[in-house]
N, C-alpha and C positions, 0 to 999 in steps of 0.2 A: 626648339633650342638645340634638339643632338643634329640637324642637319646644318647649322651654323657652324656648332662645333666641328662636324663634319669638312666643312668647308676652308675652314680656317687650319685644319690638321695635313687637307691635302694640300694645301699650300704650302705647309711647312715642311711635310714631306716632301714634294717637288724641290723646293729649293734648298733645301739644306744638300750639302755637298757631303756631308759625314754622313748622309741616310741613302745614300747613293750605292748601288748594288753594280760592281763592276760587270760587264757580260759574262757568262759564266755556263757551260753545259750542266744540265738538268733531265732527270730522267725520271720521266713520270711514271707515276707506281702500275703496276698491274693492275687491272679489276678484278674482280673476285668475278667468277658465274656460278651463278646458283643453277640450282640441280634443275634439270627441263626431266621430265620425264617422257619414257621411249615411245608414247602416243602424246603426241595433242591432245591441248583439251578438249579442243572444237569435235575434232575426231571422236575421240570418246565418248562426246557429251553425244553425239546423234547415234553412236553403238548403243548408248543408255537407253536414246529415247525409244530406239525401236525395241529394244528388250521389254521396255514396259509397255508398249501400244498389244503387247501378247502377255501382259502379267493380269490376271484379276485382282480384285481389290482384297483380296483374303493375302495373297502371295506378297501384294504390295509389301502390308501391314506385317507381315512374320517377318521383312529383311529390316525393318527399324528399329526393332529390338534384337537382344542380342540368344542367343543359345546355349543352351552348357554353362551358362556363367561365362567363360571366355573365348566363346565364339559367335560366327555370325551363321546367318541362315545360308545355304547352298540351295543351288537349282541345279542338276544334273541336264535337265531339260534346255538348259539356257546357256550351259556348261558356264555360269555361276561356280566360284568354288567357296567352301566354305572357307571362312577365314577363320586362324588363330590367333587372339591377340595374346603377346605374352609380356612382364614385366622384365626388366627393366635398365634405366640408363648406363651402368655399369655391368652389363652382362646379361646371361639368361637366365630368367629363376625358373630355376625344374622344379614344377609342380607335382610330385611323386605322386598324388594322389592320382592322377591322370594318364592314361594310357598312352604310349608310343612318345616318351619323352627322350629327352636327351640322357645320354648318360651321366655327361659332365658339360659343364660349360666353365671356360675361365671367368676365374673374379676377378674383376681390372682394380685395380685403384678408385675412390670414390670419385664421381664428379668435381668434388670442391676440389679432389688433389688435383684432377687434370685441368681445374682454370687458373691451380695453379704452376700451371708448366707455361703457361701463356704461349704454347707453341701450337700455332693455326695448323699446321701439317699433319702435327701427332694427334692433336683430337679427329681429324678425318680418320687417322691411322686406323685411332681406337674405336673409333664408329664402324668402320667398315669390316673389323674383325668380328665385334659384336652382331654383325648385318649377317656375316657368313654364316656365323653359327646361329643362327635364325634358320639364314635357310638348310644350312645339315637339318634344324630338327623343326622343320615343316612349318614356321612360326612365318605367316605374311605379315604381320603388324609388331611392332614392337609399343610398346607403353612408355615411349623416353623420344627423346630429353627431358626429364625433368629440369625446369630454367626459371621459379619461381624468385624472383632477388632476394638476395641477403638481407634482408629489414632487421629482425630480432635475433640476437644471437641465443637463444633459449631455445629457437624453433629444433623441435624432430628431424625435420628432415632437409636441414641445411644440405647433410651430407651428399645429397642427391642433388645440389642444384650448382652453379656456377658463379657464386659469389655477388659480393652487392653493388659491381659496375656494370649499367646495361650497356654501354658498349661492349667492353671484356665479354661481356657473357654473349653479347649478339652476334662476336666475331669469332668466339670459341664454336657455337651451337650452332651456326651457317657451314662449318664445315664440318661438325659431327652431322651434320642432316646429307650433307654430299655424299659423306664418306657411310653411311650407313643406306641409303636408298641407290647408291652406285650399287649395291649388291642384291637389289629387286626388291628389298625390306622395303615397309612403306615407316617415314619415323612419326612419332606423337608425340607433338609439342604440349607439354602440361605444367602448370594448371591453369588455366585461362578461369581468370585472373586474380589478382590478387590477395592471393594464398600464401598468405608469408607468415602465419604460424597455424601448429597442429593441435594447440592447445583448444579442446570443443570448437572444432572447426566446421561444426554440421550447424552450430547456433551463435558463428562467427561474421560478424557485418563488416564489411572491408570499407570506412566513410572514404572515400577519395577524391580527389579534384580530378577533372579532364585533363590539365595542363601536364598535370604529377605520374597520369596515367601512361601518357604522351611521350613524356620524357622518362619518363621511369621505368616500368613496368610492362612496356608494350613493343618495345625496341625488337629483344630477342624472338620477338615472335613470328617479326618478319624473315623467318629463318628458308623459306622457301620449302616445307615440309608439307607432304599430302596430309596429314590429320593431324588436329587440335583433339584435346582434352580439355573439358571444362571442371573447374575443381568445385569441392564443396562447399565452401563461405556462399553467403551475399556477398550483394556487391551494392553499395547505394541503397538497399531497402529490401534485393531482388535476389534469389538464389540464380549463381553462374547458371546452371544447367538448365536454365528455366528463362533466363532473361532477354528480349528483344533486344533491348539499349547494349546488352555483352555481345552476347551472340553474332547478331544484326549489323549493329550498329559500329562498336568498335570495329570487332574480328572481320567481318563480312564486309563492311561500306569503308573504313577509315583505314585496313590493311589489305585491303581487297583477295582477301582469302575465299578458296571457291570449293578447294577440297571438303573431306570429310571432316565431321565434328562433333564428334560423342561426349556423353556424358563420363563423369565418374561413376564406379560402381555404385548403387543405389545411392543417388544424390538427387534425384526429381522428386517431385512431392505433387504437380498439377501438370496433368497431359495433356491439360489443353493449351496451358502457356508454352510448353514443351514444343507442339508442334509449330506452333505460332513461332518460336524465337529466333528460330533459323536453325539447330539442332537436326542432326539426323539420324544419328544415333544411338539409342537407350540403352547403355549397359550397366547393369548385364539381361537388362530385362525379362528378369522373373522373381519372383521373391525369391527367398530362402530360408527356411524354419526356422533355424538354429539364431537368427540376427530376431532382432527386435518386435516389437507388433507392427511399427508404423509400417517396417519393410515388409512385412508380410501382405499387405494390400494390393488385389489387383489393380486397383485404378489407378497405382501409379505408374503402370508400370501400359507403356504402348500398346505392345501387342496384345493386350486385356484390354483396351478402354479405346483403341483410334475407332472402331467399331462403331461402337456404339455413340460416338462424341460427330461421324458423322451422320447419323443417323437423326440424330437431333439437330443438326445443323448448325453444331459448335464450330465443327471445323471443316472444310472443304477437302476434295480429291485431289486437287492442286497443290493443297498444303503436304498432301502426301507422298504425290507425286514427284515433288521437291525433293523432298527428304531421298526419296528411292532413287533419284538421277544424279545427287550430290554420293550414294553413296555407290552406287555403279561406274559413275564415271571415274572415281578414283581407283576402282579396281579395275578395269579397263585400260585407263593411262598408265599404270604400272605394268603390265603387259600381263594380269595374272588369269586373262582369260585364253591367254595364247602359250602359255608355260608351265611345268608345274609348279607349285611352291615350295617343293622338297629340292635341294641338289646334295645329293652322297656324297659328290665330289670333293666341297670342303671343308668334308671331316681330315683332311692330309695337310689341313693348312692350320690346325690347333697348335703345333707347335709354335708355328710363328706368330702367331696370338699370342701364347707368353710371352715370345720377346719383347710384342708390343706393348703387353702389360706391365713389363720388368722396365723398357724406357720410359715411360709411366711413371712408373714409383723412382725413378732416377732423377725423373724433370721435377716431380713435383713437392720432391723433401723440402722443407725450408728452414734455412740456419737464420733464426733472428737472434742469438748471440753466440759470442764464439772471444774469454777472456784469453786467447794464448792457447787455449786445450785440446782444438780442432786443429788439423786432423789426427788422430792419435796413430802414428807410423806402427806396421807391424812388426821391424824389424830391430824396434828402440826396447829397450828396458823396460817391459810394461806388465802389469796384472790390472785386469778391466772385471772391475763386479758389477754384474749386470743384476739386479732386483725389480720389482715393481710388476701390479698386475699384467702388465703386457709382455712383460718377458718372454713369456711361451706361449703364447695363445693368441691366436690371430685376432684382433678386434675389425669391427665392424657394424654396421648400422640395421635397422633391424625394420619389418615391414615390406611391402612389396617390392621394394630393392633391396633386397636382401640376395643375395647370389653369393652360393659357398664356396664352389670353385673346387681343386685338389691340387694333392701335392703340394700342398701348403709348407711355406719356408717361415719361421717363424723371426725374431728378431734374435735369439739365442743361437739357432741353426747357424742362420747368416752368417750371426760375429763370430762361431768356433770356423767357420770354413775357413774363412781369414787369419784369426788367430787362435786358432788351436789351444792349445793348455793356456795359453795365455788370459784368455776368459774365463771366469766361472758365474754358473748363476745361483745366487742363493733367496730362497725365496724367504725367510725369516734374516736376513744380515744380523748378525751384533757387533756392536759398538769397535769389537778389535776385528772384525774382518773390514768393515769401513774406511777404518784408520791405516791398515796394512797394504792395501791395495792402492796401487800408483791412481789409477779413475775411478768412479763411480756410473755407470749408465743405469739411470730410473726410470724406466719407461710406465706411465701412467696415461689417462685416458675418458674417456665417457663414452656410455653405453646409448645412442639415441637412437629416435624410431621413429616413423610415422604413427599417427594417433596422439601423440600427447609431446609433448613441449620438456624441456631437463635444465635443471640450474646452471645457471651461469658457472657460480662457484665450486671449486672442489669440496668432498665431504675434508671437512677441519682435519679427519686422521690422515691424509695424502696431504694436506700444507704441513701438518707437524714434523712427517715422515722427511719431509723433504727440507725443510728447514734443519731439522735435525742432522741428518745426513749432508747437509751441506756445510754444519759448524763441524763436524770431524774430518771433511776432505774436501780441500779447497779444488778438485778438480771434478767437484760431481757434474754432472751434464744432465739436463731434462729431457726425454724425449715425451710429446704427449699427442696420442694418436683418439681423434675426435674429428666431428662432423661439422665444428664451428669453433668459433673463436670461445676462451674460457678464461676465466681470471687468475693470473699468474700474476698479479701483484702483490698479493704476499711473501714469497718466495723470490721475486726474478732477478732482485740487486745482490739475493745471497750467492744463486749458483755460478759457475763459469761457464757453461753453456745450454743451449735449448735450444730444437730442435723441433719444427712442425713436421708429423709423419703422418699425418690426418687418416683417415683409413686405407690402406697400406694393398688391399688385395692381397691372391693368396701369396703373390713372388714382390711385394714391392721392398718386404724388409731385406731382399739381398742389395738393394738399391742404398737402402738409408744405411745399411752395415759398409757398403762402398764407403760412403760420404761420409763418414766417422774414420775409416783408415786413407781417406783421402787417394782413394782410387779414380773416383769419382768428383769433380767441384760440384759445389751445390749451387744451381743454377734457379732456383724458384724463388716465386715475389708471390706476397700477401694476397689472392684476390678479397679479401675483406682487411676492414679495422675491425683490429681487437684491441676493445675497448680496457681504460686501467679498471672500472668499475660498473657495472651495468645500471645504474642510476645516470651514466654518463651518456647512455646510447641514445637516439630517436624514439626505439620502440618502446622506455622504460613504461610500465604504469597499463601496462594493456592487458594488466589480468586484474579482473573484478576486483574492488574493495572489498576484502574480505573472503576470498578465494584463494585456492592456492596449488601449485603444482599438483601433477597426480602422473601415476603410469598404469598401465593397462588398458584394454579399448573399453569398458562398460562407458565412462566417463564421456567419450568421441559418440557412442550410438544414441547420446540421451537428448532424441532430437526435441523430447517436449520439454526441455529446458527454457530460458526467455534467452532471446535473440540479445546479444551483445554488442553495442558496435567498439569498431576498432579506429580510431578517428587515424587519419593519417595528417595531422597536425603541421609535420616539418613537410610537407609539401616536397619539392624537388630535392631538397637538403637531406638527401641520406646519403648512409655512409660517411666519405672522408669532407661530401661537401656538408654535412652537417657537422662535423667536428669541427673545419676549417672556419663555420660558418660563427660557431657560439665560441672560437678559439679555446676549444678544448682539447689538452693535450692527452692521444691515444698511448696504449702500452708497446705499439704497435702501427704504423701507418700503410695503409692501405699501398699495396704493390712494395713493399718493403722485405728484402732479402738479402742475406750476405752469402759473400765468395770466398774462396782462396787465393783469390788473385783482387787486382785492381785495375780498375778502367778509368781514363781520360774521354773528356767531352770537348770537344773542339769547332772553332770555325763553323757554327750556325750562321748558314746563306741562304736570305728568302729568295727567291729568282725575281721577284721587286716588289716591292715594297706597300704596293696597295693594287686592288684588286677592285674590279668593277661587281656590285650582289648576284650571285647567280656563276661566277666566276672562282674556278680553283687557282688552288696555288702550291708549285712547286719552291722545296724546300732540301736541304741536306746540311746535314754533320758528320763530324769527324770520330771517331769511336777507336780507341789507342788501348789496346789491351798491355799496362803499364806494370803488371806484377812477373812474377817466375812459372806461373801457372799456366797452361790451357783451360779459356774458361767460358761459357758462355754469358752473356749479359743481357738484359731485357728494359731495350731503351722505351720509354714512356713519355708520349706527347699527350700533350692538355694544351686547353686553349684556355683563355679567358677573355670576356668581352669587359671591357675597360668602363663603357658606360650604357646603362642600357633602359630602357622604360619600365623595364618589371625587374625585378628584384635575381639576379642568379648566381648560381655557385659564384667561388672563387677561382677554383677551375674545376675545369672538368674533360677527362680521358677522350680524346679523339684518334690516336691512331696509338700501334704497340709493335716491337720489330724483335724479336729473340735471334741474337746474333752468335756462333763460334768463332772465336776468335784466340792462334796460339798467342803463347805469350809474347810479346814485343811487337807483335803487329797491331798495323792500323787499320781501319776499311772509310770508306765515305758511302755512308748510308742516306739514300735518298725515301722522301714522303710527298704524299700528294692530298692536301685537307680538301675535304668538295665544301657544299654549300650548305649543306647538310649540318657541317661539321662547326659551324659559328653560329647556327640556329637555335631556335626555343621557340616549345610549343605556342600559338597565339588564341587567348582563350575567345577572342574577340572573331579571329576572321576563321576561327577551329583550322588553321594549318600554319605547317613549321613556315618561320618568319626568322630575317637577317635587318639586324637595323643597320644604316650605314655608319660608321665609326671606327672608334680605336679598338685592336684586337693584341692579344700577345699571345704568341704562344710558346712554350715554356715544354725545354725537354728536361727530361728528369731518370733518376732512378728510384724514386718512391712518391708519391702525391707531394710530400715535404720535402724533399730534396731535387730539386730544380737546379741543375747543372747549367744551362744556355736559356736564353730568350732572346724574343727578336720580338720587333714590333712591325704590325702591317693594320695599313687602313683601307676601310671597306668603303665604299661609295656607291651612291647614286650611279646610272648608268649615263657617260658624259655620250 
């Protein structure tokens, strides 16, 4: 039936003379290149094998487990180095406990703020700063990107990841991988897979379709990075760190990943599926006292039990041999057998690290209202009372991304740099200091972390707070700095503005104090929906009947709990395509941000009109920066396939361009969709598939707001 249709659209196509694309120059987009590291693999792979034709099988067994807690084994003999793994995506966490650290490391902005800056350039930036200061403090591994999707907005550790579009996130985290391994860093893509809450995540079953996997959750991961991280859920039945079908099967066969692939810190539980699954890895491989009984067990842990497992003829020297050439040759291909892993040199380049972290917290403020009271000039008649937990105290996210940073600029700091006597903060307000004051800025917020999952909602005393404050001064403004989206339907029709600051690092609030005196335009879009109510989302109902939130880790280490699963129900439809999907209206739509200026969308020209499968297509628009402002904009194409055999979004994100542009000017901005980009996974032939047909695609400035479309048909190859 759809190649009928097919047939009968390219005819209409062909002959209609209104669907006719005059000649037209066209300029096809750049390709991105992922990272090649400074050896081959091939090269590498045969430096491994002859490293190990001279290891014993004792020496094998010590490199597959880890050392110290967060390191690997070293051969001086082999001039092997030992390596440091250290945590994480937004920075360096200085482990104080541990000798020869870093002094300081900058605290960037969280992940979630840099996807949403939506700017491909900057997250290399920000990568490669963070890469530096690895190697100032000896660190060959980093423990990041964390790129886990945005599923539940409840999750810990939203903060650390890049939002719930895998594109967005695949095209953020492909050039934090460039920008951070261009500096000899090797990066780690985590958490393979589907680990989208920290709520009892050790006795956590992630149910998922292949299709869902495919298109969902599995994108980012082809980021071109030498090591994976496997997280601690099941997956299907099967713990990540443990599983053939994960390991194997997705990572290894379906993304053809070759590098290295370790575990989570004590997340194996059977070393004999361990070796078996494709895993190389065991970190940290050794128990530790102080954690649980179950972690206390030699045999879970490699370097205690490959021994004796071949010994009985559970597992072969092959299977370990594997493991040892997977994990040599990525050190090898990184050059780290030929260099050291320390360079002194770019301790001189910290400074310019804050910049990057200061354009950071610039790109990634997001103004999602603004009644009239944005930007507040410094130079007008004004007194701004600033209140609310966040006032003076850096907020941030808590757990192994945790990085403190210094020199910390607070949001009070900021605003007096600016405006001087003109702000005050008072942390108790009454009712006539509210009233007296030309603004109000409320900065509130949530405190999340890895290990455990945090309410959607505010506690009821920060809705009241804010309600209240908002009936005595019609010019209060929200600012609310968190790791995920959070329920602001109570309050949001009362205030006159709000403002996403999400976790801010130590310099980003001189960024958001710009973009309130309008030094700055606020250039950032939503990488998630935030939802009007959390009964509204995909992941609502994923915590046990009769269970209920909790914080501290006793609750995370309670592996002899009963296995829970997590059905992943809405299938491809998360996020905006799950809202668009059941026409539910969000508080907030995904890539949704406002400016101080305004842009026009013009003249959408396909370069023609239909395309043979297998076949890209060149495309451009017109982008008229229409307001008094310099401002930047972040155009957003989606595609939608019009009619298709299986069931999919309404649309969904294919390419993203973050444009400057002064005011009154125009640019023609060209895109290039590939084949790629009209596909969905096929559960039938297990690979990405294009039906021939009607497509549209649809540029926009938020999922909901679709400025231009243009229609093109896919075909058969004539």
């Amino acid at each position: 039936m759809k190649n009928l249709v097919s047939i009968l659209l390219l005819c209409f196509f062909i002959n209609s003379c209104n669907q006719q694309v005059e000649k037209q120059e066209f300029k096809s987009e750049a390709i991105f290149q992922p990272f090649q590291p400074p050896i081959a693999y091939k090269d590498a792979k045969n430096q491994a094998l002859k490293i190990i034709d001279q290891m014993t099988i004792d020496e094998k067994i010590s490199l597959i487990g880890g050392h110290n807690v967060f390191f690997t084994k070293g051969f001086e003999k082999f001039n092997v180095p030992a390596m440091y793994l250290s945590d994480a995506t937004q920075g360096v966490n200085i482990r104080s406990h541990l000798d020869d650290q870093l002094e300081k490391s900058v605290a960037f902005p969280s992940p979630i703020a840099l996807a949403s800056t939506w700017n491909k350039e900057l997250a290399s930036n920000y990568a490669k700063s963070i890469g530096e200061e690895c190697r100032a403090g000896e660190i060959a591994v980093l423990l990041g990107p964390g790129m886990n999707i945005y599923r539940i907005s409840q999750n810990g550790r939203n903060f650390e990841y890049f939002g719930e579009d895998p594109f967005l996130a695949a095209r953020m985290i492909e050039n934090y991988v460039v920008g951070m391994q261009s500096t000899g860093t090797i990066a780690t893509l985590k958490h393979f897979i589907a680990n989208n809450t920290d709520y009892k995540r050790r006795t956590s079953n992630s149910v998922v379709d292949n299709r869902t996997l495919h298109e969902i959750y599995l994108p980012a991961f082809e980021a071109g990075a030498m090591a994976v991280m496997t997280s601690y859920n099941l997956v299907n039945g099967e713990y990540a760190g443990q599983s053939k079908d994960v390991i194997t099967g997705l990572l290894r066969e379906d993304l053809g990943f070759k590098w290295l692939v370790m575990s989570d810190w004590w997340s194996i539980y059977d070393a004999e599926k361990v070796i078996k699954s494709g895993l190389d890895l065991d970190m940290p491989g050794e128990p530790r006292a102080e954690y649980p009984d179950y972690m206390k067990k030699d045999e879970f842990f490699l370097r205690f039990t490959a021994k004796t497992l071949l010994e009985k003829g559970k597992v072969k020297e092959e299977d370990i041999n594997r493991m040892v050439t997977n994990i040599l040759t990525t050190e090898i291909a990184m050059g780290l057998l030929e260099r050291p892993i320390k360079d002194a040199s770019y301790f001189k380049n910290f400074d310019q690290h804050v910049e990057v972290a200061l354009q950071t917290g610039r790109e990634s403020i997001v103004l999602l209202k603004n009644n009239n009271v944005l930007p507040i000039h410094k130079n007008d008649e004004i007194s701004i009372l600033l209140t609310g937990e966040y006032a003076d105290k850096i907020p941030h996210g808590s757990g192994a991304a945790e990085v403190v940073g210094y020199d910390h600029v607070t949001m009070f700091t900021a605003l007096k740099e600016i405006y001087g006597d003109k702000v005050s903060y008072i942390k108790n307000p009454t009712d006539n200091d509210i009233k007296t004051h030309s603004h109000i800025i409320y900065s509130t917020g949530t405190f999340d972390s890895e290990g455990w999952d945090k309410s959607f909602n505010f506690p009821e005393k920060i809705n009241s707070e804010i309600k209240h404050i908002a009936s005595l001064n019609k010019n209060t403004i929200v600012s609310v700095s968190s790791g995920s989206g959070t329920n602001m339907s109570e309050w949001n029709n009362d205030i006159a503005g709000l403002i996403y600051s999400w976790y801010p690092g130590q310099i980003g609030f001189k960024g958001f104090a710009e973009i309130v005196a309008g030094i700055t335009n606020p250039s950032a879009k939503l990488p998630i929906t935030i939802e009007k109510k959390f009964e509204d989302s995909p992941g609502y109902g994923y915590i046990p009947e009769g269970k209920e939130l909790y914080t501290g880790w006793d609750e995370d280490h309670r592996i002899i709990d009963p296995i829970t699963d997590i059905k992943y129900d809405e299938g491809v439809f998360m996020g905006y395509r799950w809202y668009e999907n059941k026409a539910i209206e969000p508080l907030y739509a995904f890539g949704y941000g406002l400016s101080y200026t305004t842009f026009e969308y013009n003249n959408l020209v396909l370069e023609k009109n239909y395309i043979n499968i297998g076949d890209s297509i060149n495309f451009k628009i017109d982008l008229e920066n229409t307001g008094a402002v310099d401002g930047k904009e972040i155009v957003q194409i989606y595609v939608r396939d019009v009619e298709s055999s299986v069931k999919r979004p309404i649309k969904e994100l294919k390419d993203f361009k973050k444009v400057q542009l002064t005011a009154g000017k125009k640019q023609t901005l060209y895109f290039t969709l590939k084949n790629r980009d009209f596909a969905f996974w096929d559960a039938v032939t297990e690979d990405w598939k294009v039906e021939p047909g009607s497509f549209e695609i649809l540029v926009g400035t938020a999922s909901n707001n679709i400025k231009a479309t243009a229609k093109l048909l896919i075909t058969l190859e004539q």
